[in-house]
C-alpha positions in Angstrom: 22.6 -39.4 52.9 20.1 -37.3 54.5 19.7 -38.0 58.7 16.1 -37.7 58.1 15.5 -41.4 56.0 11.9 -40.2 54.9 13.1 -37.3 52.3 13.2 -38.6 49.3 16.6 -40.0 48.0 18.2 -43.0 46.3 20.1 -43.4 49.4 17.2 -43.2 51.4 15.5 -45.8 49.6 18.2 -48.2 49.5 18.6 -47.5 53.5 14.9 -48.2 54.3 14.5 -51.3 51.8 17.4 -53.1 54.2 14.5 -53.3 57.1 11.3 -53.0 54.7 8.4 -55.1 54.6 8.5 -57.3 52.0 4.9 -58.9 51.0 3.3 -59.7 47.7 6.6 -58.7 45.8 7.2 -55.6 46.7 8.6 -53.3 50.0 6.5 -50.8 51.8 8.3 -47.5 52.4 7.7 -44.0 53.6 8.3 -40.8 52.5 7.6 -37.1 53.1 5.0 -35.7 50.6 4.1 -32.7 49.0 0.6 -32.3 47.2 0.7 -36.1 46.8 4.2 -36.0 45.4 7.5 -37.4 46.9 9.3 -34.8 48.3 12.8 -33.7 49.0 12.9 -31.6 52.0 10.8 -32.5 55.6 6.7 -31.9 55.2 4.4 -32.5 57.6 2.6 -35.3 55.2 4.3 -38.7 55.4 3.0 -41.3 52.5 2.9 -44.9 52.3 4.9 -46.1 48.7 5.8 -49.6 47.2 8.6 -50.5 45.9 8.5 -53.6 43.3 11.7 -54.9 42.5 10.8 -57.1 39.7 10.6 -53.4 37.9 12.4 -50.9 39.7 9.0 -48.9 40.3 8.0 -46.8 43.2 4.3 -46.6 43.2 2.0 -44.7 45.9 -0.8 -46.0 48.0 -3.0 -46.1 44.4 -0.5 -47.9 42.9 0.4 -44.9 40.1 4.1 -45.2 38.9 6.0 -42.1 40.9 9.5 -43.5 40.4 11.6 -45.6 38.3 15.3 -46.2 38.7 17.3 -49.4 36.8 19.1 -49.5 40.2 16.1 -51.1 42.0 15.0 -53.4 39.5 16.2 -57.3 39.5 16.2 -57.7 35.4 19.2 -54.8 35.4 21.0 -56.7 38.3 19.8 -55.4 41.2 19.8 -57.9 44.4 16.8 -57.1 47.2 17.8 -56.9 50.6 15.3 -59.7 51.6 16.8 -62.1 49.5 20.4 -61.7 50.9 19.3 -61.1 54.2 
């Protein structure tokens, strides 16, 4: 896991949805950003994304699909932090 929880990893995400907002069904996160897309090193653009468990999709602050992973979505078995918490 990176030091820096706004580059973009599957670690990351898991470590930021354990003190995420959750509203509405889904967690607000942020991440660094490059041209609009997540990004994997340090930029000087930090984005607003949503993560909907009921789905395992990341989607940005228009609500486009960016990210899907059956590791964040509740129908393959994942468990969200703000149910356990």
């Amino acid at each position: 896991m990176s030091d820096d929880l706004w580059i973009f990893s599957e670690q990351n995400l898991h470590e930021q949805l354990k003190t995420a907002l959750f509203t509405h069904g889904f967690y607000t996160v942020k991440f660094y950003t490059a041209d609009g897309l997540l990004s994997k090193i340090k930029t000087d653009t930090l984005s607003e994304f949503y993560l909907y468990p009921s789905g395992g999709t990341l989607r940005d602050s228009s609500f486009n699909l960016v990210f899907y992973d059956s590791q964040f979505d509740t129908y393959r078995g994942f468990q969200p932090p703000h149910v356990t918490r």
